[in-house]
VMD Tcl script that draws the C-alpha trace (Angstrom):
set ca {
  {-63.08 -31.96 -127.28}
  {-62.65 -28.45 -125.46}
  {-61.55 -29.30 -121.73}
  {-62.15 -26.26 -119.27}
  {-59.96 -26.25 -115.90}
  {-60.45 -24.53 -112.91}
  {-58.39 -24.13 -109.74}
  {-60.67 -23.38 -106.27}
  {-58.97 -22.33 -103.28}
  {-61.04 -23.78 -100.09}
  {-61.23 -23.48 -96.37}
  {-59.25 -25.86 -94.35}
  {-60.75 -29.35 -94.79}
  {-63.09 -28.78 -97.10}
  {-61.24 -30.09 -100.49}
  {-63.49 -33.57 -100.16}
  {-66.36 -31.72 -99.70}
  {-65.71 -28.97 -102.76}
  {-64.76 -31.86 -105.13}
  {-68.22 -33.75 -104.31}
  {-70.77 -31.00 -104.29}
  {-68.61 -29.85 -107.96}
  {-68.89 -33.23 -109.46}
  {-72.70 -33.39 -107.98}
  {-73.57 -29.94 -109.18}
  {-71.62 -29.44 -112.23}
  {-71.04 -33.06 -113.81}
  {-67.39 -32.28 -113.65}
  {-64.21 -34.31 -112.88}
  {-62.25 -32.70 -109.79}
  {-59.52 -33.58 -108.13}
  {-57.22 -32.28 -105.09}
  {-53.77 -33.34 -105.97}
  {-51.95 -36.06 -103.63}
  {-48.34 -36.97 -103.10}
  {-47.12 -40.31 -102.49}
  {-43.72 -40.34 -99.99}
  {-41.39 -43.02 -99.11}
  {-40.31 -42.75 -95.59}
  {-39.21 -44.86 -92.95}
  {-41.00 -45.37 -89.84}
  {-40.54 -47.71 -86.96}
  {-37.51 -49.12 -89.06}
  {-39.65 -50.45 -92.50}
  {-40.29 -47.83 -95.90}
  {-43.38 -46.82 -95.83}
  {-45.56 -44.64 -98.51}
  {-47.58 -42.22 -97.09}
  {-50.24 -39.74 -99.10}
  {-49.85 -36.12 -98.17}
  {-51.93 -32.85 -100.08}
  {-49.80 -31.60 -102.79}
  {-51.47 -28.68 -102.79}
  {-53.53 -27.93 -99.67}
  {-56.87 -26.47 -99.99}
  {-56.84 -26.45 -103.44}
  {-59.39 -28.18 -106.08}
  {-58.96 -28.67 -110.04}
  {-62.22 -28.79 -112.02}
  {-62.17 -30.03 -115.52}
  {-65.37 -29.37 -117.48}
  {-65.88 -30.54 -121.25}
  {-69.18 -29.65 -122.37}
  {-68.72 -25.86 -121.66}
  {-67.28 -23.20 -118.83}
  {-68.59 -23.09 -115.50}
  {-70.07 -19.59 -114.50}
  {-68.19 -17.64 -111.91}
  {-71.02 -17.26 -109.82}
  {-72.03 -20.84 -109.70}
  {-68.27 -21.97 -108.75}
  {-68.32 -19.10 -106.04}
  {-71.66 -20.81 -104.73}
  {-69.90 -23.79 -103.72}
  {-69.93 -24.09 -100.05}
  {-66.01 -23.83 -98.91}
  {-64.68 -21.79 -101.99}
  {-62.84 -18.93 -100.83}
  {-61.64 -17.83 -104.26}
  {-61.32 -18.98 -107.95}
  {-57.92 -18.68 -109.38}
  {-58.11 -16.05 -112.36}
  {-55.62 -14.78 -114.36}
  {-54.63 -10.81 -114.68}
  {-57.53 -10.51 -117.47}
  {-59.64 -11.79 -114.53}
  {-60.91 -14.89 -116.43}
  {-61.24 -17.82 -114.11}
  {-60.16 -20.79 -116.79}
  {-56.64 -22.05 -116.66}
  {-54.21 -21.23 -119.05}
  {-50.41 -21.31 -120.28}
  {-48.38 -23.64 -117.58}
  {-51.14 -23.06 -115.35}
  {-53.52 -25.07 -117.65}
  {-50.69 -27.53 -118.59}
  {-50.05 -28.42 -114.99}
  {-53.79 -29.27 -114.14}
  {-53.36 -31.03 -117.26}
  {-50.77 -32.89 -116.22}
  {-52.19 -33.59 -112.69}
  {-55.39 -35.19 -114.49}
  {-53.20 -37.12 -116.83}
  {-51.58 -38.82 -113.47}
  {-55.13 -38.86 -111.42}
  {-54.27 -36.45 -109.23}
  {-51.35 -38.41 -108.02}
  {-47.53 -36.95 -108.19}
  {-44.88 -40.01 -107.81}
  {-43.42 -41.03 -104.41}
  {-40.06 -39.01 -102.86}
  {-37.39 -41.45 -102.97}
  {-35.78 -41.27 -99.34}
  {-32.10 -43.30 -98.55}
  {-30.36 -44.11 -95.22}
  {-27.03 -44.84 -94.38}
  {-25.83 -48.60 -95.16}
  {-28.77 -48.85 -97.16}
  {-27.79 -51.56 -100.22}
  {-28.56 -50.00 -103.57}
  {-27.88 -50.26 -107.04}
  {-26.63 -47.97 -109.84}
  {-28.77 -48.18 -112.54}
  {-27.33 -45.45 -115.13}
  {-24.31 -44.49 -116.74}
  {-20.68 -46.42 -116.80}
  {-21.36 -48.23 -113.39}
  {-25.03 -49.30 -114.73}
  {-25.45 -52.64 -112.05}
  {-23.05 -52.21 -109.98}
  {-24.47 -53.15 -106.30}
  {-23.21 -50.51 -103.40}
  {-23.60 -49.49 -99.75}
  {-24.35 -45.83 -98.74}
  {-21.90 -44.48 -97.08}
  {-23.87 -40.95 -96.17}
  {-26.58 -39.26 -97.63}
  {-27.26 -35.21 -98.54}
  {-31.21 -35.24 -98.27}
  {-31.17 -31.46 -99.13}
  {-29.04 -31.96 -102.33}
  {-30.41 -35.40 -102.93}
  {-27.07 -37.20 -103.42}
  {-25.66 -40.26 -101.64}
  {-22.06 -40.74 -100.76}
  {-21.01 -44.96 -102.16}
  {-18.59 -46.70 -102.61}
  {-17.42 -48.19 -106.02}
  {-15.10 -50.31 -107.54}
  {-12.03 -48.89 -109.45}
  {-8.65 -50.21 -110.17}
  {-8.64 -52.67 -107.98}
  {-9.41 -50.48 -105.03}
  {-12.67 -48.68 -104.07}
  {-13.12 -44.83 -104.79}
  {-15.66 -43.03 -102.89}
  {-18.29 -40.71 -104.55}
  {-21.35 -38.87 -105.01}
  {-23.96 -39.52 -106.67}
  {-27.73 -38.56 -107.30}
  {-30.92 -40.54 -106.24}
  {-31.76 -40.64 -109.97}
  {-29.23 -43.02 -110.79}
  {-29.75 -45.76 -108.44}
  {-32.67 -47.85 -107.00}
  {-32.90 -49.98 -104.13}
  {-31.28 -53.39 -104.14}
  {-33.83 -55.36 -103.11}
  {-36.23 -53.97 -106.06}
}
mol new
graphics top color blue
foreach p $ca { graphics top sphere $p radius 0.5 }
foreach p [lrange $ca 0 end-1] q [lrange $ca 1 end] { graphics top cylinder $p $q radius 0.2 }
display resetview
């Protein structure tokens, strides 16, 4: 089965709105993409839902494509994304990233954030287990200064947040 996707850009506010009156009027699945962060507040990790993309809405139709002029009817569309032949469905990695964000509900996987003396573990490569303290932490390059055993003494290093998790997981 043919799926059709759409990307709306909306006023401020309005994705919530958009989505309904789409799904109402055109029987379609929407969805304004959300990310999930990690962050710590008041001294506990907390995950917090932010817009991925704000003020914009992906339609996916499967019977058949929506008309231009019915998506431009939609109160709070500004414009429909369109490509340089002016057509209005998705395509190439435009396509395959509302794809994706339907695959995953809309939903992109929570930021990993680390603090100082925070216990983790490595969980890849030659030091796979190995349970360590962060010594500092490079949020812009997203690597973590630890500690780790060698020879009888302990070596410091970097390393990236993709190879360890927290401890206490």
């Amino acid at each position: 089965m043919d799926v059709y996707t759409y990307c709306l850009f909306c006023e401020t506010a309005k994705c919530g709105y958009v989505a309904k009156s789409c799904e109402q009027v055109f029987g379609c699945r929407t969805i304004y993409p959300k990310q999930i962060q990690h962050t710590w507040s008041k001294g506990k990790m907390v995950d917090l839902e932010h817009d991925l993309l704000p003020g914009y809405v992906f339609l996916y139709a499967e019977e058949q494509p929506l008309s231009r002029m019915l998506l431009h009817s939609v109160e709070g569309v500004i414009r429909i994304l369109q490509d340089q032949d002016r057509r209005c469905e998705l395509s190439g990695s435009d396509e395959q990233f509302a794809l994706m964000l339907l695959s995953r509900d809309g939903v992109i996987g929570k930021t990993k954030v680390y603090r100082e003396g925070q216990q983790i573990r490595i969980c890849e490569g030659a030091y796979k287990g190995v349970e360590t303290r962060i010594l500092r932490v490079n949020h812009r390059n997203m690597r973590m200064q630890i500690e780790i055993p060698f020879a009888n003494q302990t070596i410091k290093t970097w390393v990236e947040y993709e190879l360890v998790e927290d401890a206490d997981e």
